[in-house]
SENUZA-239451 format. One record per residue (C-alpha): x, y, z. Coordinates in steps of 0.1 Angstrom, whole numbers, padded with zeros to 4 digits. Each point is the difference from the previous one (the first is absolute). Layout:
<atoms>
+-------+-------+-------+
:    c1 :    c2 :    c3 :
+-------+-------+-------+
:     X :     Y :     Z :
...
+-------+-------+-------+
</atoms>
This chain:
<atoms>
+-------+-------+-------+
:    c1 :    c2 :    c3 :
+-------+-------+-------+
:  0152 :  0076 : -0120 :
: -0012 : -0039 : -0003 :
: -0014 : -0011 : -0030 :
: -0027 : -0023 :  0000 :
: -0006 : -0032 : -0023 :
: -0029 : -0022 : -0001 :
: -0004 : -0031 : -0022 :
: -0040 : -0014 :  0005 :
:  0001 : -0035 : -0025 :
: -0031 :  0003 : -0019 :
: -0008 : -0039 :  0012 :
: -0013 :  0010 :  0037 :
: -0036 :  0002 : -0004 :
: -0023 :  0032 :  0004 :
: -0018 : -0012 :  0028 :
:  0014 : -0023 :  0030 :
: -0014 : -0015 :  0032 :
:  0018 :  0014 :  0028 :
:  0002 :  0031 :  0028 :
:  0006 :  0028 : -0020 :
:  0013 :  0024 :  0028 :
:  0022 : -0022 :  0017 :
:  0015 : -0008 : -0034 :
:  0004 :  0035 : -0007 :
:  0018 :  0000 :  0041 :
:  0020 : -0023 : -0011 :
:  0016 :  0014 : -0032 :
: -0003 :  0039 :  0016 :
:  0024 : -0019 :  0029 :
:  0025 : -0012 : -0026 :
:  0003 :  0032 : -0023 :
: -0005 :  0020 :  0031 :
:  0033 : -0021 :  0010 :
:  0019 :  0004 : -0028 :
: -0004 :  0036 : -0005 :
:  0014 :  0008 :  0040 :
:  0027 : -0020 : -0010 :
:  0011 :  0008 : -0033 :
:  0018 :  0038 : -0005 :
:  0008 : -0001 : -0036 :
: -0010 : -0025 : -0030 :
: -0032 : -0015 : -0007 :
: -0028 : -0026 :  0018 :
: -0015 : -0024 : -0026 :
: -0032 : -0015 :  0004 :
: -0008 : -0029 : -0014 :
: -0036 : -0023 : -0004 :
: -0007 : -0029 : -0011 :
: -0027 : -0030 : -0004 :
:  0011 : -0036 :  0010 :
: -0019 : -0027 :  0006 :
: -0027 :  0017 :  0019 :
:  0024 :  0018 :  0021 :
:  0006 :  0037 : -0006 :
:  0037 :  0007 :  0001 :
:  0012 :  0037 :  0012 :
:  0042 :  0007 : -0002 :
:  0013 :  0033 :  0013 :
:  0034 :  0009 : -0003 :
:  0021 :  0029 :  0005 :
:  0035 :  0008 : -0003 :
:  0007 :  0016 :  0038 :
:  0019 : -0013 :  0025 :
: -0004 : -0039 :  0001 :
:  0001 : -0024 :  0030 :
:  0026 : -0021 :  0012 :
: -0009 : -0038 :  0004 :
: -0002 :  0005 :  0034 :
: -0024 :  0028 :  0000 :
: -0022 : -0014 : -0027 :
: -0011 : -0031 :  0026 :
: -0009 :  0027 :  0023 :
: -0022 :  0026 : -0022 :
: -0035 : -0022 :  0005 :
:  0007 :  0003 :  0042 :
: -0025 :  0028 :  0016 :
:  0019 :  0029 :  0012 :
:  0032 : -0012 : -0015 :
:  0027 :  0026 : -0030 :
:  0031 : -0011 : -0016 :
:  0012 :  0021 :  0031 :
: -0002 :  0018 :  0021 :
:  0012 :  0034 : -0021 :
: -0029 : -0010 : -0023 :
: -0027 :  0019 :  0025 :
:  0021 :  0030 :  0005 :
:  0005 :  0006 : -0040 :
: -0030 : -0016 : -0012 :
: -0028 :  0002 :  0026 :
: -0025 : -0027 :  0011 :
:  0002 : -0029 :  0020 :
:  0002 : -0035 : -0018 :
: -0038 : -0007 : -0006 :
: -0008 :  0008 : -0036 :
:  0017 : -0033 : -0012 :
: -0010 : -0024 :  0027 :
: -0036 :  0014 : -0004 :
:  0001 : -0008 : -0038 :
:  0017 : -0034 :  0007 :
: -0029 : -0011 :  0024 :
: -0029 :  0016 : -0028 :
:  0017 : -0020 : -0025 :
: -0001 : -0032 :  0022 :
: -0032 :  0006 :  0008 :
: -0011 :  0001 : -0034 :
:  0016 : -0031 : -0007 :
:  0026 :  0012 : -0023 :
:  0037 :  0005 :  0005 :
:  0025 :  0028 :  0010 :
:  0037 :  0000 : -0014 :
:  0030 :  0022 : -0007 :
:  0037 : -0002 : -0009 :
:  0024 :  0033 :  0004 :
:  0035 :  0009 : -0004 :
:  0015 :  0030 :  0023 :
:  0006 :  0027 : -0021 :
: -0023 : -0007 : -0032 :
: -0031 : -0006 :  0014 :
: -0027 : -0024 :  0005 :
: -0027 : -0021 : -0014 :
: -0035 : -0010 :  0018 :
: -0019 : -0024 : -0017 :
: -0038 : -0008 :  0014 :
: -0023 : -0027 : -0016 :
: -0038 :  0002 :  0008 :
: -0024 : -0026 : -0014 :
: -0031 :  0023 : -0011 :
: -0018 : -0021 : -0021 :
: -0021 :  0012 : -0032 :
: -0030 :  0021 :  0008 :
: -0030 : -0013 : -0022 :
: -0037 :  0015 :  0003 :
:  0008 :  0032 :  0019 :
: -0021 :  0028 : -0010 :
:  0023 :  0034 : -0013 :
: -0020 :  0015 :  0032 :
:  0017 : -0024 :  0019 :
:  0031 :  0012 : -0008 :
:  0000 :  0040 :  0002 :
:  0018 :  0014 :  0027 :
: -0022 :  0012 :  0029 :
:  0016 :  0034 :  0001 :
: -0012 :  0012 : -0029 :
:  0011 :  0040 : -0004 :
: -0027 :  0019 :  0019 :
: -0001 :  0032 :  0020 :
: -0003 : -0013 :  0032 :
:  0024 :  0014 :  0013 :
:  0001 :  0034 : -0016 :
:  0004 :  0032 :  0021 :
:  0023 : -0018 :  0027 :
:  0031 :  0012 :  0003 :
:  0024 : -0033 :  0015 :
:  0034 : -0005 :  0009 :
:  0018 : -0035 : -0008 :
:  0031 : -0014 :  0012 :
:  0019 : -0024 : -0011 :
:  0033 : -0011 : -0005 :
:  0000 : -0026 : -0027 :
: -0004 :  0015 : -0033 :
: -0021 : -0023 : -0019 :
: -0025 : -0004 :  0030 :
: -0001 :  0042 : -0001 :
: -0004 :  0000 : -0034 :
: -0031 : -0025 :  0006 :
: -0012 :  0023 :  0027 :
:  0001 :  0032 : -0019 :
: -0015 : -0014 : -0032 :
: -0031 : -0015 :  0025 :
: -0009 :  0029 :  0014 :
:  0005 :  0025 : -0030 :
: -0021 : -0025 : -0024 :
: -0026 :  0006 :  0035 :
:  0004 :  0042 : -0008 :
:  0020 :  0006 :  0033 :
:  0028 :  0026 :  0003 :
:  0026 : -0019 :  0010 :
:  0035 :  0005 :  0017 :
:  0033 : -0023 : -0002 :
:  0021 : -0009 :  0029 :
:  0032 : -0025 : -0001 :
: -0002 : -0004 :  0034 :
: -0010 :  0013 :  0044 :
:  0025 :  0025 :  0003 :
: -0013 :  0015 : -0042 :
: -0035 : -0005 :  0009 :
:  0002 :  0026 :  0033 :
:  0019 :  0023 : -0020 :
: -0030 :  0003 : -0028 :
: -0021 :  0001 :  0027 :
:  0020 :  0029 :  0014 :
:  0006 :  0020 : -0029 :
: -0039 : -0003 : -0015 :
: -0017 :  0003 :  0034 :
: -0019 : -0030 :  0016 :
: -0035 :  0016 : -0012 :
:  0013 : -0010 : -0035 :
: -0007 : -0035 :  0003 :
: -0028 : -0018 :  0005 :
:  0014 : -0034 :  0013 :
:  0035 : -0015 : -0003 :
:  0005 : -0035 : -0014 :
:  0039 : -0012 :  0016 :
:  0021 : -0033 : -0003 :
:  0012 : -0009 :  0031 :
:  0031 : -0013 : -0005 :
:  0027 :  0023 : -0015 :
:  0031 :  0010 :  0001 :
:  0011 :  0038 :  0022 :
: -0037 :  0002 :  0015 :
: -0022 : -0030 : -0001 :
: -0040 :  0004 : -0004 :
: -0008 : -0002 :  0038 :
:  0027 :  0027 :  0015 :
: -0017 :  0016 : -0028 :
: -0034 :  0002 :  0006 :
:  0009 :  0007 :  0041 :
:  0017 :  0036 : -0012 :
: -0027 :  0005 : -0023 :
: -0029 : -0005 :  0027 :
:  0023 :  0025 :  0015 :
: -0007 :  0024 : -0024 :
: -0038 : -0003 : -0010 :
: -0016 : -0026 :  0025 :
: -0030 : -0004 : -0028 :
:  0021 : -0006 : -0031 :
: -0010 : -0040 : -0011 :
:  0029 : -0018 : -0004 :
: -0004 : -0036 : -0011 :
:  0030 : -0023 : -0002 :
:  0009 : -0023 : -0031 :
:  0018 : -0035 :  0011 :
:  0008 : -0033 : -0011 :
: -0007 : -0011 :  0036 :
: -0036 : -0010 :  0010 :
:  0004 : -0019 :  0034 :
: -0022 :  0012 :  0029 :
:  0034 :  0018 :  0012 :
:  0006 :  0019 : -0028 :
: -0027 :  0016 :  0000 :
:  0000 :  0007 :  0036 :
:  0032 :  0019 : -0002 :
: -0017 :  0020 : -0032 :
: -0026 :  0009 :  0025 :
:  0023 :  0009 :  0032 :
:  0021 :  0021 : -0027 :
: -0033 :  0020 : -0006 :
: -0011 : -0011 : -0034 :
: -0038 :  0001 : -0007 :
: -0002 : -0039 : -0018 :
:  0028 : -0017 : -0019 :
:  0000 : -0017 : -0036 :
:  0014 : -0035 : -0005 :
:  0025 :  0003 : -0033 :
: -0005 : -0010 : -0032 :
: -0028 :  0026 :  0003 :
: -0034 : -0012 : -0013 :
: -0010 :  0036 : -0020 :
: -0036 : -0001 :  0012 :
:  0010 : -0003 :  0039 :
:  0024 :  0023 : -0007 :
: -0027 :  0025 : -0010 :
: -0030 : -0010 :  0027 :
:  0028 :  0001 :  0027 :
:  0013 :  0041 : -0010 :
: -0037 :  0010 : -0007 :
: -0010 : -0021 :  0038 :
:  0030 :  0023 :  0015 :
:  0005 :  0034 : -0016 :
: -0008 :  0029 :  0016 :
: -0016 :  0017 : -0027 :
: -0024 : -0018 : -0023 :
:  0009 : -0002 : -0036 :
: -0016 :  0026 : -0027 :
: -0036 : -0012 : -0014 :
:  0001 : -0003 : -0041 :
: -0029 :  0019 : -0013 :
: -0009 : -0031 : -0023 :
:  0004 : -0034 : -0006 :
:  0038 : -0009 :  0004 :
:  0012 : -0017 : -0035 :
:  0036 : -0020 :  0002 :
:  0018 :  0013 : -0028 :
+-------+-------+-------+
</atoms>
């Protein structure tokens, strides 16, 4: 029940130099934010062109920040408190993750709030104007195909925006796919379709009641051979070690790159996806 506005000012070029996907990581990470946060009202969005710099504001009307917990959101594995986790799930890195991008980027990271009517995030990128790129330069690598088509997957994830990503990637690809919010949602499809109905599971692994890796341990349980690969924002040697010991097949580093997506389920489904009977035209 949020409504969304977006204001785009018609002086930010067409074409920029700059890292399109972590770009689109950091402005998923600050809607992404704002939604969780925000029960009732609306989340503007707001870009604009100065001086080089690409300027993205965010705000929302939810809950707000305190002075005190404002100086802490950019700290890894830091909430507002801790009550924050319990209501809200996750674990303090989607901000400090888009605070280091940002700064890596060169640009900067900003945001004011008041408890109680919500908060304002304000990035500024410098993405300079794009001259002499070719339009085929420019079209996005997952073009709508069928590779994908006659696999049956099941996706969970708990933040809305990055499910709706999900669902809308694989659909565009043909596959049949199923929605889960979270560990605990994703067994209970599993349970009441029967584990022969999927062909591979695509799971988060962190959130909140059942995170991805007690997950995927009670769903080797049930069918040793169903694929599961795990989605995170984590991609240290570690991390994907504990993907591994959990029983997942490979893992996927988030924001998901739509082609690796796609080589990485056709490399580990257990059935192979249906052959078109012609050549395959994106619509």
């Amino acid at each position: 029940s949020l409504s969304l506005s977006l204001d785009i000012d018609g002086k930010i070029p067409e074409r920029v130099t700059g890292d399109r996907f972590r770009v689109q990581q950091i402005l998923l990470n600050l809607m992404s934010n704002a939604i969780k946060f925000t029960e009732q009202g609306t989340i503007n969005v707001v870009a604009s062109w100065q001086s080089g710099n690409v300027v993205l504001r965010v705000t929302d009307t939810g809950i707000g920040l305190t002075r005190e917990q404002l100086s802490r959101v950019f700290i890894s594995f830091e909430q507002a408190d801790s009550s924050t986790i319990r209501e809200y799930g996750g674990v303090g890195l989607g901000l400090a993750i888009t605070y280091s991008l940002v700064e890596l980027m060169g640009g900067t990271l900003n945001a004011t709030s008041q408890p109680g009517r919500g908060s304002e995030f304000s990035v500024s990128i410098p993405l300079p104007k794009a001259s002499g790129v070719a339009d085929t330069d420019l079209q996005d690598s997952a073009c709508e195909t069928n590779r994908l088509d006659g696999l049956s997957i099941l996706a969970a994830e708990d933040d809305a925006i990055n499910r709706s990503l999900l669902e809308h990637l694989l659909t565009r690809e043909r596959a049949q796919v199923v929605l889960a919010e979270n560990g605990q949602e994703a067994l209970d499809k599993i349970r009441e379709h029967g584990a022969s109905a999927f062909d591979l599971v695509l799971i988060d692994v962190q959130m909140p009641l059942m995170d991805g890796y007690e997950a995927t341990r009670q769903i080797r349980e049930i069918d040793p051979g169903l694929p599961v690969i795990g989605l995170t924002a984590h991609a240290l040697a570690q991390d994907e070690k504990k993907c591994v010991e959990a029983g997942m097949i490979a893992h996927i580093s988030k924001p998901c790159e739509p082609d690796d997506m796609v080589r990485r389920i056709l490399e580990h489904t257990r059935k192979p996806p249906r052959m078109p009977d012609g050549p395959v035209t994106p619509e």
